[in-house]
VOGU-3710 file (C-alpha; in Angstrom, 3 decimals, decimal comma):
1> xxxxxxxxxx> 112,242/117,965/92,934  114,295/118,472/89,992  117,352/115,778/88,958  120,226/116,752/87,349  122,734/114,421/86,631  125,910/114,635/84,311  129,197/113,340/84,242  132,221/114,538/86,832  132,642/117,814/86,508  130,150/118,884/83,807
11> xxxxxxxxxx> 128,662/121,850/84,761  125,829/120,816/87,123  126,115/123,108/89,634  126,973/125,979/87,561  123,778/125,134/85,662  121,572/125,070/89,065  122,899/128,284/89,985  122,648/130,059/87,034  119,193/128,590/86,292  117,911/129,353/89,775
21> xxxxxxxxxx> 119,897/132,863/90,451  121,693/130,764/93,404  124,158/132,219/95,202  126,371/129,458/96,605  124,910/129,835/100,009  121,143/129,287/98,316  122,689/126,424/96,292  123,634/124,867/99,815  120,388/125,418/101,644  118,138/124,304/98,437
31> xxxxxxxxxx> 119,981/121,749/96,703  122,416/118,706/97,486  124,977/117,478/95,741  127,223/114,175/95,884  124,617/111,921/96,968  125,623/108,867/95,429  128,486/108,884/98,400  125,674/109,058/100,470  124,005/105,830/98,143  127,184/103,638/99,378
41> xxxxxxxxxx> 126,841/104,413/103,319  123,200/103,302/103,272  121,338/99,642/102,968  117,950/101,790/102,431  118,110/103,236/98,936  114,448/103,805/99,000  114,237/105,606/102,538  117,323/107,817/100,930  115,254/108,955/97,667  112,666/110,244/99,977
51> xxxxxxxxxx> 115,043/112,337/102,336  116,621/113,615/99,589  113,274/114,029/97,348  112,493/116,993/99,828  115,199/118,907/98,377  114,245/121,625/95,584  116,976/120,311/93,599  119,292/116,873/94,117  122,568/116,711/91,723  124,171/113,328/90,851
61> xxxxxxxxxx> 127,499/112,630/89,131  126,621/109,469/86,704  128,991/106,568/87,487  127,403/103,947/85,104  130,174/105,007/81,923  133,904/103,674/81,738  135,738/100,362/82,701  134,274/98,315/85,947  136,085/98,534/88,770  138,116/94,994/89,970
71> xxxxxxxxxx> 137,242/95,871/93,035  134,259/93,889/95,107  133,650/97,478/97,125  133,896/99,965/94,346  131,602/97,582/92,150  128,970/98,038/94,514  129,305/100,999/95,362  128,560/101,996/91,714  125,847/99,913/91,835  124,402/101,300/94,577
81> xxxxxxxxxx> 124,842/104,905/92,860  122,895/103,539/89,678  120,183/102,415/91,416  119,761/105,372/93,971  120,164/107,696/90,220  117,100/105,536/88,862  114,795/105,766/92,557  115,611/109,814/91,981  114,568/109,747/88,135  111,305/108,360/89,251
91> xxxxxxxxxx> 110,175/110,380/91,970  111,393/113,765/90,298  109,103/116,250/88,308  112,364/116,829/85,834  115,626/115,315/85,218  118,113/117,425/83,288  121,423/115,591/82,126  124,441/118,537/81,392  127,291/117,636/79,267  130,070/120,086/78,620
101> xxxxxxxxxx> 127,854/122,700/80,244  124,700/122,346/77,996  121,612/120,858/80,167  118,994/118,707/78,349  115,898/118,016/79,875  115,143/114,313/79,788  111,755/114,233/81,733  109,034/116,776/82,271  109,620/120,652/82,015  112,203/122,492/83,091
111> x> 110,451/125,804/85,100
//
């Protein structure tokens, strides 16, 4: 599984797409996107990485940057996406971060 994180609307799914020759109906069949709405519904983090670790590609939107939110529920909900972002970074074979459209590879190779 490849990781490829970024900030809100960075590029990341351009990148898969373009990377992979995805047409937006491959993109939805091989990849998911989003998850860390999925991190804040869920009390397993761990049981989440490994549904979504059978994905070819999982994309997160970093939440970690900017002011904390006053709120109890959005706090942990961005907690919850930082830790789910950190289970992912471990169990993937490459983690690509894209900023203003440019991906970096941060772990492994990029095939």
């Amino acid at each position: 599984m490849v990781l490829v994180t970024g900030p809100f609307r960075s590029g990341k799914k351009t990148f898969v797409r373009e990377w992979k020759g995805w047409t937006e109906t491959q993109l939805s069949e091989h990849a998911v996107w989003d998850v860390q709405k999925l991190a804040q519904e869920t009390d397993d983090l761990e049981a989440l990485c490994r549904k979504l670790s059978q994905y070819d590609v999982v994309i997160i939107t970093e939440t970690g940057a900017g002011v904390v939110p006053i709120d109890a529920n959005e706090r942990h909900a961005r907690e919850q996406a930082g830790r789910l972002g950190c289970l992912l970074a471990g169990q993937a074979s490459c983690v690509v971060r894209v900023y203003c459209g440019i991906p970096t590879v941060i772990k492994g190779v990029l095939e």
